[in-house]
C-alpha positions in Angstrom: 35.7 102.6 -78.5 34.0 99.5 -79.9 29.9 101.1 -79.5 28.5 103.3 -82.2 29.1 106.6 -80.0 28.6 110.1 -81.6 31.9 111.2 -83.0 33.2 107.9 -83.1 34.1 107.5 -87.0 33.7 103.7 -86.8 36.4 101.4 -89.1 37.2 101.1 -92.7 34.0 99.3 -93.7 33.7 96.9 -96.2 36.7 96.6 -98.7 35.8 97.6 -102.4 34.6 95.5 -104.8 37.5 96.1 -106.7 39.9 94.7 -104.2 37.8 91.2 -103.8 37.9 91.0 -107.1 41.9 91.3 -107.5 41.7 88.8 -104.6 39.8 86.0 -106.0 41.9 86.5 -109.1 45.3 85.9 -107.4 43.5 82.8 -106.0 42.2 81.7 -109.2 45.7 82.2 -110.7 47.3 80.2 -108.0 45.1 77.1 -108.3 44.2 76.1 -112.1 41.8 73.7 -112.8 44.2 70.7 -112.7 45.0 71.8 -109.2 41.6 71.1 -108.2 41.0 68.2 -109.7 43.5 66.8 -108.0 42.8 68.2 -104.7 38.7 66.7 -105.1 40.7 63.6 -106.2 42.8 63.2 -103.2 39.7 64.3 -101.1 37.1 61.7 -102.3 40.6 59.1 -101.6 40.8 60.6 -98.4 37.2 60.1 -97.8 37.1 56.5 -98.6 39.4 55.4 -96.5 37.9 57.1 -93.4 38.9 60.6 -93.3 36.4 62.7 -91.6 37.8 66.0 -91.9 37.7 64.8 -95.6 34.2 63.7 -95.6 33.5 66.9 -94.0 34.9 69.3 -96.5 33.4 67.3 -99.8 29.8 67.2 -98.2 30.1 70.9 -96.9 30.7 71.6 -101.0 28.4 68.8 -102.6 25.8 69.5 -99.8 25.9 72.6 -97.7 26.3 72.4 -94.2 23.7 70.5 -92.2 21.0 72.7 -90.6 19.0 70.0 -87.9 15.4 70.8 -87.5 13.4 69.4 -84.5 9.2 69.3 -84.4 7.9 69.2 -80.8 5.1 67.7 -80.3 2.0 68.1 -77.9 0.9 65.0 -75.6 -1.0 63.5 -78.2 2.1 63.5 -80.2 0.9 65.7 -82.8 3.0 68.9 -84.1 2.4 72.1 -82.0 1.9 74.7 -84.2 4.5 77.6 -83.7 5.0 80.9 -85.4 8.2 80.8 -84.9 11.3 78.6 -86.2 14.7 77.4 -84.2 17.6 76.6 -85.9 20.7 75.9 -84.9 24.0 76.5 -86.5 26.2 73.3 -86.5 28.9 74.5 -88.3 32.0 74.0 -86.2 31.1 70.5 -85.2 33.3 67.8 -86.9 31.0 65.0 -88.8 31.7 62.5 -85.5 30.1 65.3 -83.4 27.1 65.4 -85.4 26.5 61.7 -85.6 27.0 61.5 -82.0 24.4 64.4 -81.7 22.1 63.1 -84.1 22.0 59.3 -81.8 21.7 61.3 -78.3 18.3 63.2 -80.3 16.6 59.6 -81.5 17.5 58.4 -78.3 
């Protein structure tokens, strides 16, 4: 039963609070400051010497994930005025994809 029917109770919901929290805190136990350094450390290595999954994961933190924006324009080339917004999550594409995604739009 996967619709919100009448009788049906539903899942457990969202955990508590309480049990993120002891969560994070085994995390943050498990990987200490000096672990991360040298994690960004072997990441920006990584980078430099052509890594993309590397490149990936340091701009995703430094940058936020790439959100690509288009403006349509009329046939005098000027914007067309919209009330409404597209954007497009590009998430699960690897850096390569987007490059090759950003050439195909300018082309």
């Amino acid at each position: 039963m996967a619709k919100f029917e009448k009788g049906n109770p539903g899942g457990p919901g969202r955990p508590p609070r309480e049990s993120e929290a002891a969560y994070l805190k085994t995390m943050l136990d498990g990987c200490t400051q000096a672990d991360w350094d040298a994690i960004t450390k072997r990441a920006v290595k990584d980078a430099k010497i052509g890594s993309w999954r590397a490149r990936e994961w340091l701009s995703n933190y430094l940058l936020g994930k790439p959100i690509i924006r288009t403006q349509i324009s009329g046939p005098d080339d000027q914007p067309i005025e919209t009330t409404s917004t597209v954007v497009l999550d590009l998430s699960g594409l690897t850096s390569l994809q987007l490059d090759d995604l950003v050439k195909k739009l300018h082309d």
